[in-house]
N, CA, C and O atoms as CSV, one atom per row, in Angstrom:
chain,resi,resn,atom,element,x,y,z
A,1,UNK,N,N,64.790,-50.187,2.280
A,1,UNK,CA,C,65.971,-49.982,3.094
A,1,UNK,C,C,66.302,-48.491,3.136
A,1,UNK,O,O,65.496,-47.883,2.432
A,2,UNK,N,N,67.195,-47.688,3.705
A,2,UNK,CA,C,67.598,-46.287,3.947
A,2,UNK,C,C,68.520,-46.304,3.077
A,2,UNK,O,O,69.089,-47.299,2.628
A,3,UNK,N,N,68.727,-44.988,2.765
A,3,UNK,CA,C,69.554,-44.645,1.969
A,3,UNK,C,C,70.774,-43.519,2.650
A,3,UNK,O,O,70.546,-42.379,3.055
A,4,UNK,N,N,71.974,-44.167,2.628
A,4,UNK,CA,C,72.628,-43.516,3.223
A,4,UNK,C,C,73.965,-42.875,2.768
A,4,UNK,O,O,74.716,-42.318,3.569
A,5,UNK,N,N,74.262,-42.997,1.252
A,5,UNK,CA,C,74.832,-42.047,0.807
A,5,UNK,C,C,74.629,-41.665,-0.729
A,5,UNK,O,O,74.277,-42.651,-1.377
A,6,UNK,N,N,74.750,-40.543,-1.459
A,6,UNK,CA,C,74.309,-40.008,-2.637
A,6,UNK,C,C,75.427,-39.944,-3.412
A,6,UNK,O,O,76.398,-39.450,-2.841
A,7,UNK,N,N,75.585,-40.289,-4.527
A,7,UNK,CA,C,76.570,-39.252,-5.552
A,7,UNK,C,C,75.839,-38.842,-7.105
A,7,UNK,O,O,75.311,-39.473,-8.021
A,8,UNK,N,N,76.147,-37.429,-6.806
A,8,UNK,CA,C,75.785,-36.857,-7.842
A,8,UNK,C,C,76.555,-37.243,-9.248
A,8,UNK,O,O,77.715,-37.551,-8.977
A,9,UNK,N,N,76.413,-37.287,-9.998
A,9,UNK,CA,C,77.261,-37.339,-11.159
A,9,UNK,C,C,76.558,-37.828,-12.593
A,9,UNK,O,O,75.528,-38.501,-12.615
A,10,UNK,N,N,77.217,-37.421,-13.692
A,10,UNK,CA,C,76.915,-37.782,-14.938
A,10,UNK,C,C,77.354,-39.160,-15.563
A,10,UNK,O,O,78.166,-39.255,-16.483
A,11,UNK,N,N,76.605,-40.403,-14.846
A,11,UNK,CA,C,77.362,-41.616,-15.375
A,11,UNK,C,C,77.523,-41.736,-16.832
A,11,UNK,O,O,78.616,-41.913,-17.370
A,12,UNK,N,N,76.178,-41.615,-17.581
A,12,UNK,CA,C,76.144,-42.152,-19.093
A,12,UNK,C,C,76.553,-41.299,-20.016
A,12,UNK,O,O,76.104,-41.537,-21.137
A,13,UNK,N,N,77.557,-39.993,-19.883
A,13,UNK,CA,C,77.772,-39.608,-20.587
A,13,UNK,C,C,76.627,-38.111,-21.276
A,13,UNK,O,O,77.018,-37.164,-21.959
A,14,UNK,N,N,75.208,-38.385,-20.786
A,14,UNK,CA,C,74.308,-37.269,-21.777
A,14,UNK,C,C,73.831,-35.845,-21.306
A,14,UNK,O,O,73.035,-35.110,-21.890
A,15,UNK,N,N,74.794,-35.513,-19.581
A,15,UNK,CA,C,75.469,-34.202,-19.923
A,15,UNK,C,C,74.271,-33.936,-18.612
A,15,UNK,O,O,74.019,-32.797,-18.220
A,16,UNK,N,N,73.770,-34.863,-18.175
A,16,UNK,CA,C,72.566,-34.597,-17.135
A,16,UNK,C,C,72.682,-35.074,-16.261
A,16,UNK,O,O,73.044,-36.171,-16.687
A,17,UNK,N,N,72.663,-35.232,-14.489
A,17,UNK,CA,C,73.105,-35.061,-13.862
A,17,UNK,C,C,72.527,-36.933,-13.292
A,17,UNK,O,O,71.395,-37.032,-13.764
A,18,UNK,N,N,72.773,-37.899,-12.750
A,18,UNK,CA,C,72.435,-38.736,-12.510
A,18,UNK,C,C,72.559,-39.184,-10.997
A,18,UNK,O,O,73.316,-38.491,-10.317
A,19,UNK,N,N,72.063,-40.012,-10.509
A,19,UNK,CA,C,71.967,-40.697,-9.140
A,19,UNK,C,C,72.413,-41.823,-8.875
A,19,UNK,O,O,71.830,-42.774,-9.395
A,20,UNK,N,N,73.512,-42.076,-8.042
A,20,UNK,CA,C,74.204,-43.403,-7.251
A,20,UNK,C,C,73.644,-43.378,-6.024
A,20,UNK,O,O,73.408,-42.250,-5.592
A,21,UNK,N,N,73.297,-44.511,-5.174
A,21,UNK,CA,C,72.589,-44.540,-3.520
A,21,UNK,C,C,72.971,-45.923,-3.691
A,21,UNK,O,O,72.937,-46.859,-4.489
A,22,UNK,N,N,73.486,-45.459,-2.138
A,22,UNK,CA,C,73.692,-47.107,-1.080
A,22,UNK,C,C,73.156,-46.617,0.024
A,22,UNK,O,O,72.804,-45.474,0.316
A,23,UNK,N,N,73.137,-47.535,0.558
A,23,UNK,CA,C,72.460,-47.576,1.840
A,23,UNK,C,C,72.859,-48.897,2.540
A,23,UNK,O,O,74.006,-49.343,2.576
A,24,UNK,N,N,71.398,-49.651,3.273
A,24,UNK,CA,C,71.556,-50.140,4.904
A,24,UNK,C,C,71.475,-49.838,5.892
A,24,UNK,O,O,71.919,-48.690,5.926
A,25,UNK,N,N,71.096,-50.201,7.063
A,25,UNK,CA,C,71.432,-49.667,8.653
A,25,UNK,C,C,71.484,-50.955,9.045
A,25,UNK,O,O,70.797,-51.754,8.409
A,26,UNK,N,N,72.242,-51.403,10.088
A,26,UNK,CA,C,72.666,-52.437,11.025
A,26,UNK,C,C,72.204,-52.519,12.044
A,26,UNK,O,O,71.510,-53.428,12.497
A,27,UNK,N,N,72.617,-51.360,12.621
A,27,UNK,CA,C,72.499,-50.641,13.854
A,27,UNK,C,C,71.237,-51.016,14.584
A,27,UNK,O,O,71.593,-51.135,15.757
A,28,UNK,N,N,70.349,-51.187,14.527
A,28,UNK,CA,C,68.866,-51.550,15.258
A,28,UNK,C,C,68.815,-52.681,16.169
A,28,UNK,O,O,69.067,-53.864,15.941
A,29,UNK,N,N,68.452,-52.124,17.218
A,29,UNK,CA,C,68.375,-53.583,18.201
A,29,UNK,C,C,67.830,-54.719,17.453
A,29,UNK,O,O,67.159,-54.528,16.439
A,30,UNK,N,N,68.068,-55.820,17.875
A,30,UNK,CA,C,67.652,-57.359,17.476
A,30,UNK,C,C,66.056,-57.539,17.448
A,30,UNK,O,O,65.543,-58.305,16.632
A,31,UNK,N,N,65.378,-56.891,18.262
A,31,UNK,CA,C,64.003,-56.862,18.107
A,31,UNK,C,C,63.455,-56.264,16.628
A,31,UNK,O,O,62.438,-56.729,16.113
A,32,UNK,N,N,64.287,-55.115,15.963
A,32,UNK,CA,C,63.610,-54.555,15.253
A,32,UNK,C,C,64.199,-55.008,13.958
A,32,UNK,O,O,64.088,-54.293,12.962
A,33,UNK,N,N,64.992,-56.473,13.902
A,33,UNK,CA,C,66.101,-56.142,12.948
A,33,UNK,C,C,66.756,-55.242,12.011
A,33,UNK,O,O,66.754,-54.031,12.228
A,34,UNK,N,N,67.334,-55.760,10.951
A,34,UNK,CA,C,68.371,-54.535,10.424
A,34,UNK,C,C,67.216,-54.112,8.573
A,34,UNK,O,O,66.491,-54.794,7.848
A,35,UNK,N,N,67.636,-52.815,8.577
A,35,UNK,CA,C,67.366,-52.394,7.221
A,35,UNK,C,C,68.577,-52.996,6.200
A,35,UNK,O,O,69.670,-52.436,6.118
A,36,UNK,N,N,68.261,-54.107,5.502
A,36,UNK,CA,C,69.675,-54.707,4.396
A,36,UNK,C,C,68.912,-55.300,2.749
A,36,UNK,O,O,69.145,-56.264,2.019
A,37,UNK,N,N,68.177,-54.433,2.708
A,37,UNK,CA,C,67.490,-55.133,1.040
A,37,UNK,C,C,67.900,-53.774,0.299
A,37,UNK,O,O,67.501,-53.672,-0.861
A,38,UNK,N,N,68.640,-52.732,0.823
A,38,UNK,CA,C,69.810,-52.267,-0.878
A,38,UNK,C,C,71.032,-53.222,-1.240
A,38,UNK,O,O,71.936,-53.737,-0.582
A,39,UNK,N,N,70.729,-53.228,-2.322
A,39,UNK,CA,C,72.220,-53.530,-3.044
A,39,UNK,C,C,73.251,-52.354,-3.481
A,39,UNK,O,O,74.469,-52.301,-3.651
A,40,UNK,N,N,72.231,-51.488,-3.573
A,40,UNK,CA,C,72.833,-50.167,-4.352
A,40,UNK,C,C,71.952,-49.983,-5.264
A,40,UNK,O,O,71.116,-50.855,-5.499
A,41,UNK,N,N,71.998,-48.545,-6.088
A,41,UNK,CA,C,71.243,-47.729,-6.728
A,41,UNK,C,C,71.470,-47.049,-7.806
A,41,UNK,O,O,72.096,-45.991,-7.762
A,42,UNK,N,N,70.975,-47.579,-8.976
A,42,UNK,CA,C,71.685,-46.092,-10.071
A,42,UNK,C,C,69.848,-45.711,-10.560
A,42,UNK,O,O,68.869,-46.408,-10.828
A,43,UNK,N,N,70.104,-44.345,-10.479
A,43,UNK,CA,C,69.182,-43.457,-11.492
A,43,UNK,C,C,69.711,-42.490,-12.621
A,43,UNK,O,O,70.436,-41.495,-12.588
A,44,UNK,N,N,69.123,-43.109,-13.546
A,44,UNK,CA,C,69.527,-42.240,-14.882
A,44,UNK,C,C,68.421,-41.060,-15.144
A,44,UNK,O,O,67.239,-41.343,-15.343
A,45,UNK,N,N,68.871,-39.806,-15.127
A,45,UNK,CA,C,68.166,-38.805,-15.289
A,45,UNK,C,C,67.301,-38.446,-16.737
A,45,UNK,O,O,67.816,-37.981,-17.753
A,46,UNK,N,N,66.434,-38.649,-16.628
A,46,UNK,CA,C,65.590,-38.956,-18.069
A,46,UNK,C,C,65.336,-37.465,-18.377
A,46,UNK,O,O,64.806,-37.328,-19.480
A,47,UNK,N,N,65.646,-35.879,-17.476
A,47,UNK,CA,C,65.089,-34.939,-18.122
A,47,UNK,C,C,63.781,-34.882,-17.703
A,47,UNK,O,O,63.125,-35.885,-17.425
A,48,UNK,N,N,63.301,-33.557,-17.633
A,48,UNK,CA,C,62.008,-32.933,-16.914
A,48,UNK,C,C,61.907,-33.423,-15.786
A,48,UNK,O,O,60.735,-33.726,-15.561
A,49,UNK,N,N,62.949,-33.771,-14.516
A,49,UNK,CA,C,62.552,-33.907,-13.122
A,49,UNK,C,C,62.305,-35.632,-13.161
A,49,UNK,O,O,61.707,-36.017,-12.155
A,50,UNK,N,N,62.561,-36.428,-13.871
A,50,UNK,CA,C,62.408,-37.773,-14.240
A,50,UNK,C,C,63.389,-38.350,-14.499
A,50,UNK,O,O,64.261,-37.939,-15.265
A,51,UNK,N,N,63.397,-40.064,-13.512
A,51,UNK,CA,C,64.844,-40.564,-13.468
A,51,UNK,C,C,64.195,-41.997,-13.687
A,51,UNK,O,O,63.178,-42.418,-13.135
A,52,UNK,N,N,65.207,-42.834,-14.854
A,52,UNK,CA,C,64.945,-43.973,-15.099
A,52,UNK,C,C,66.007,-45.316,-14.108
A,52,UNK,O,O,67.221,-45.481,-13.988
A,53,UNK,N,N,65.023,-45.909,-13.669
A,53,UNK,CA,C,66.184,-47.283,-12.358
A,53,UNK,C,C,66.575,-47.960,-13.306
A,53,UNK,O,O,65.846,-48.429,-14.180
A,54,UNK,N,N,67.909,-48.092,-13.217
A,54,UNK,CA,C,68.943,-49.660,-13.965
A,54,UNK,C,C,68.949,-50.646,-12.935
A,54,UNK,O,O,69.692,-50.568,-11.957
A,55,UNK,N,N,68.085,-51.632,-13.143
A,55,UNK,CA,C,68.499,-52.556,-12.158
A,55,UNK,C,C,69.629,-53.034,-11.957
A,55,UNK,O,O,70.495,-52.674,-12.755
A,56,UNK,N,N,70.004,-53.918,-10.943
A,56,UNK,CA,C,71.465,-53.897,-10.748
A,56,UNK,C,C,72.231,-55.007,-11.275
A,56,UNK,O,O,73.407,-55.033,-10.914
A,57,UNK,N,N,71.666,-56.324,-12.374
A,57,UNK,CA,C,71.983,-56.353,-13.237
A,57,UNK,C,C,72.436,-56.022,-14.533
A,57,UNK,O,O,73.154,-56.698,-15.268
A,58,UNK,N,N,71.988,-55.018,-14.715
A,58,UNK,CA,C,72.546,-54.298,-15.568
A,58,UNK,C,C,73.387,-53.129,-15.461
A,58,UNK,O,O,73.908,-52.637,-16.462
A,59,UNK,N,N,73.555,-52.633,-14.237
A,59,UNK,CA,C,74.545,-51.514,-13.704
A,59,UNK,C,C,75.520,-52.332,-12.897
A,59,UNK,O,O,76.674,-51.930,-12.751
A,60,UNK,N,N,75.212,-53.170,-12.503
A,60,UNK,CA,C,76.264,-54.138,-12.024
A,60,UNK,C,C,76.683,-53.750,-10.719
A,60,UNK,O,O,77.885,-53.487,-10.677
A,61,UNK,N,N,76.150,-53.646,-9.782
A,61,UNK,CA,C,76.432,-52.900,-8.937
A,61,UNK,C,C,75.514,-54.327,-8.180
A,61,UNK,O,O,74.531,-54.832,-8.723
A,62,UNK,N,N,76.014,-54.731,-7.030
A,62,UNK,CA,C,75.610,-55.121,-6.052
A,62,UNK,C,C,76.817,-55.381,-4.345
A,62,UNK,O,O,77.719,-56.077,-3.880
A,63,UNK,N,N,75.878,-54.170,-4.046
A,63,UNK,CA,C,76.454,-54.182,-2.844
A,63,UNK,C,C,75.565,-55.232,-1.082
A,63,UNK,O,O,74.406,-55.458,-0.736
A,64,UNK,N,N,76.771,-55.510,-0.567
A,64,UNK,CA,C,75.961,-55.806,0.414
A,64,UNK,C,C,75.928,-55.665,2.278
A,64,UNK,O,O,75.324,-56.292,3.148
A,65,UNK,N,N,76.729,-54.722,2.297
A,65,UNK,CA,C,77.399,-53.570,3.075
A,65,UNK,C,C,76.199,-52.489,3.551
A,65,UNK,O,O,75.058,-52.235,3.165
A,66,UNK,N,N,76.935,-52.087,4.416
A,66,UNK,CA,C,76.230,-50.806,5.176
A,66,UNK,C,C,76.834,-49.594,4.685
A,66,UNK,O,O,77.929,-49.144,5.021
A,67,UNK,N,N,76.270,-49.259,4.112
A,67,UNK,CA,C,77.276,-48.072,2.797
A,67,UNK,C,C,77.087,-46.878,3.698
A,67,UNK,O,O,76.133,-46.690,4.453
A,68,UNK,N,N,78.199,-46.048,3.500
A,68,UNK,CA,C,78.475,-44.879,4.497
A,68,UNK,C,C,78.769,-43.669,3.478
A,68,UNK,O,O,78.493,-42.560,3.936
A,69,UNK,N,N,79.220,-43.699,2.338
A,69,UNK,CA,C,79.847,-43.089,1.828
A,69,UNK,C,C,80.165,-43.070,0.130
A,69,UNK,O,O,80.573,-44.186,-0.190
A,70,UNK,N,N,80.107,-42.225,-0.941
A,70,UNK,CA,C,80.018,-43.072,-2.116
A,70,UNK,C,C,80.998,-41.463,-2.920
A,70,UNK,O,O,80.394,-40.425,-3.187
A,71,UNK,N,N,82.489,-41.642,-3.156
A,71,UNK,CA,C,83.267,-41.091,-3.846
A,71,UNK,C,C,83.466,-41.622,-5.403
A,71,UNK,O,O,83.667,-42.782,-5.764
A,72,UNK,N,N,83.341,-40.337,-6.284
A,72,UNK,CA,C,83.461,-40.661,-7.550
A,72,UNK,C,C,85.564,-40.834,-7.787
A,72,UNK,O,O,86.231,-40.222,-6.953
A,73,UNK,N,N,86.067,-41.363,-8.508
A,73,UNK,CA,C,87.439,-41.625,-9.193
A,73,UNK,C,C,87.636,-41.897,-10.224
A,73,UNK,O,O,87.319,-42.976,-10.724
A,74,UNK,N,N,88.296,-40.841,-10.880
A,74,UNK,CA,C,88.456,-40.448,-12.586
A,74,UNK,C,C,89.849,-41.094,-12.893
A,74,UNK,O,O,90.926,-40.609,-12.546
A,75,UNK,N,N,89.700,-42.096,-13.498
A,75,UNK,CA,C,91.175,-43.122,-14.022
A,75,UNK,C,C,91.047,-42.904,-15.401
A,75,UNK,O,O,89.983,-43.147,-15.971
A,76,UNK,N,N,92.240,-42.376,-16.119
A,76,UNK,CA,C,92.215,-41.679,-17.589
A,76,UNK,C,C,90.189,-41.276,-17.441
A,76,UNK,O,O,89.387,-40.544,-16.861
A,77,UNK,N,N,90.302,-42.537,-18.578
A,77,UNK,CA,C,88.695,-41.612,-19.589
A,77,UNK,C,C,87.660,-42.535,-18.875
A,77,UNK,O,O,86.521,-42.732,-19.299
A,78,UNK,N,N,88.150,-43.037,-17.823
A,78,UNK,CA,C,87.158,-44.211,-17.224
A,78,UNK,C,C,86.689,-43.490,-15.862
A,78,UNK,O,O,87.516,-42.808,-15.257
A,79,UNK,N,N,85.412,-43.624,-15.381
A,79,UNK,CA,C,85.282,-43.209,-13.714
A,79,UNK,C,C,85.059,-44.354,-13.230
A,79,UNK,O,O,84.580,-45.308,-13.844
A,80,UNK,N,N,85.446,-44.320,-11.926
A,80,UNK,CA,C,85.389,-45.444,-11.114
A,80,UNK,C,C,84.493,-44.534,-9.363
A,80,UNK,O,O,84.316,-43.389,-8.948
A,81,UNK,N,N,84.215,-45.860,-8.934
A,81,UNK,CA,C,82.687,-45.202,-7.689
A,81,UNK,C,C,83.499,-46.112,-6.613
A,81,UNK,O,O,83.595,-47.336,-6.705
A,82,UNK,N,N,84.188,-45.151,-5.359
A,82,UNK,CA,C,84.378,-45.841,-4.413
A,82,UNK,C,C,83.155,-46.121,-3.310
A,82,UNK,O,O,82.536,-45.120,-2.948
A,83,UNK,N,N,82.851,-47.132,-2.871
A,83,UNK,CA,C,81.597,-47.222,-1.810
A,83,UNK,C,C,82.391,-47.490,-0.469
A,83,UNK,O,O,83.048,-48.525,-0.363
A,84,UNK,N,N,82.321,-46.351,0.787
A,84,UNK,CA,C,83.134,-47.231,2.119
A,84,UNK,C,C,81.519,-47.706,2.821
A,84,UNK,O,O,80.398,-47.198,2.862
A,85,UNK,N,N,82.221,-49.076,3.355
A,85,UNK,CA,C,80.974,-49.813,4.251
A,85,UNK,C,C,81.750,-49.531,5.647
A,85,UNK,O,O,82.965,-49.509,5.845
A,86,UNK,N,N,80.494,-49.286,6.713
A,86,UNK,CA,C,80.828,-49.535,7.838
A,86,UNK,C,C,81.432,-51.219,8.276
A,86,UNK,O,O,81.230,-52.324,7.773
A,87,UNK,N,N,82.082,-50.839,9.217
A,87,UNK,CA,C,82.925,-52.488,9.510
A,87,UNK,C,C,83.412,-53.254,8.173
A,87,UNK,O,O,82.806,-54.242,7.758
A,88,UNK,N,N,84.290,-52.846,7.681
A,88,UNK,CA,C,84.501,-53.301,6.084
A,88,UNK,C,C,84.490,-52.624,5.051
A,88,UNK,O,O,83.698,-51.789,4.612
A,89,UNK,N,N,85.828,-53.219,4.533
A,89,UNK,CA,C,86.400,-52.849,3.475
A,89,UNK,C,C,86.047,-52.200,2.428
A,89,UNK,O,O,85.325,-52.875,1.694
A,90,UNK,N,N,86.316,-50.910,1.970
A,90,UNK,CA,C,85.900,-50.364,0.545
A,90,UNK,C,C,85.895,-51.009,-0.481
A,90,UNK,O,O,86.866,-51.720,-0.743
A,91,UNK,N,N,84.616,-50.921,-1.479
A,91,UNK,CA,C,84.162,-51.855,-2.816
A,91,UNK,C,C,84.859,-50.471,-3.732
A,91,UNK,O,O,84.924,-49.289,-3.393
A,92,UNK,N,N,85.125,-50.850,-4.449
A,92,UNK,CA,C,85.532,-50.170,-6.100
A,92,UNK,C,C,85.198,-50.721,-7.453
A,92,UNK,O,O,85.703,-51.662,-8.066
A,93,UNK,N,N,83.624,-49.405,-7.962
A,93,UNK,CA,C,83.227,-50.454,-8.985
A,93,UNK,C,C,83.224,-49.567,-10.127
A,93,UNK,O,O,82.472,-48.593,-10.158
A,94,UNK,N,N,84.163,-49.896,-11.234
A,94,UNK,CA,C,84.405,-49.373,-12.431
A,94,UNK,C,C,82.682,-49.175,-13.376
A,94,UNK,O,O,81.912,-50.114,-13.577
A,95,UNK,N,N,82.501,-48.078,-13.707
A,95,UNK,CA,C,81.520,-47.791,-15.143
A,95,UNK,C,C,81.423,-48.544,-15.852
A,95,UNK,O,O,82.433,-48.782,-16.513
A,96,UNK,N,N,80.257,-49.298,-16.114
A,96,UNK,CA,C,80.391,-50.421,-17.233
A,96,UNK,C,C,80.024,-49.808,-18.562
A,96,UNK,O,O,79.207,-48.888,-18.536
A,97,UNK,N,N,80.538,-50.207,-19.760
A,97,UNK,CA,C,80.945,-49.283,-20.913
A,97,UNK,C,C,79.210,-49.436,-21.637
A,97,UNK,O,O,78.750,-48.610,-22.425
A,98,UNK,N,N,78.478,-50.645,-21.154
A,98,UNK,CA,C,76.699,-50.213,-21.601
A,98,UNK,C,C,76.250,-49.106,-21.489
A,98,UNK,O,O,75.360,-48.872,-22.307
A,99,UNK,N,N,76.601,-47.919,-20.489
A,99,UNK,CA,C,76.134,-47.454,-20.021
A,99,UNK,C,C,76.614,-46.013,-20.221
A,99,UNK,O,O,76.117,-45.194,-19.448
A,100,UNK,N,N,77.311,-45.654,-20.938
A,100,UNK,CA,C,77.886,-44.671,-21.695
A,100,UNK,C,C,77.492,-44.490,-22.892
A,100,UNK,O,O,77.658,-45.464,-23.626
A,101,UNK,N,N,77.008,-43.543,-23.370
A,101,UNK,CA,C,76.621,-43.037,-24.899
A,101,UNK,C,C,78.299,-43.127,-25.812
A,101,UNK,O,O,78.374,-42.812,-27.000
């Protein structure tokens, strides 16, 4: 599927820079149908240019939206990841505490 928005950020805490992606496209005539097998994306930055995938059982993240957009939100000591979907409502999905050092 495409990937159509990035956020940079340090999810787990180990000071290195990590990867959120959503994606989708809709948009495609009926002949070609639609790009829709993201759920969403985390990469954990393993160091030397190398990023380890959390599947999304375990990052908990399943989206199923045409993701446009992906804002980080700092609530006290917790971050929270806004996702806006085209045609529909913004998801808000809190850091799950596995996933923090």
């Amino acid at each position: 599927s495409s990937v159509n928005a990035i956020c940079t950020t340090d999810i787990n805490g180990d000071g290195k820079t990590d990867l959120l992606l959503g994606g989708n496209l809709f948009g495609f005539p009926p002949q070609f149908g639609q790009l829709d097998a993201s759920y969403g994306h985390l990469l954990l930055n393993a160091g030397d240019g190398a990023f380890t995938y959390v599947d999304n059982a375990s990052s908990g993240i399943r989206l199923k939206g045409e993701i446009k957009e992906i804002k980080e939100i700092q609530q006290g000591n917790a971050g929270s990841f806004l996702f806006t979907q085209n045609d529909s409502i913004p998801v808000l999905y809190r850091i799950k505490p596995i996933l923090k050092n």
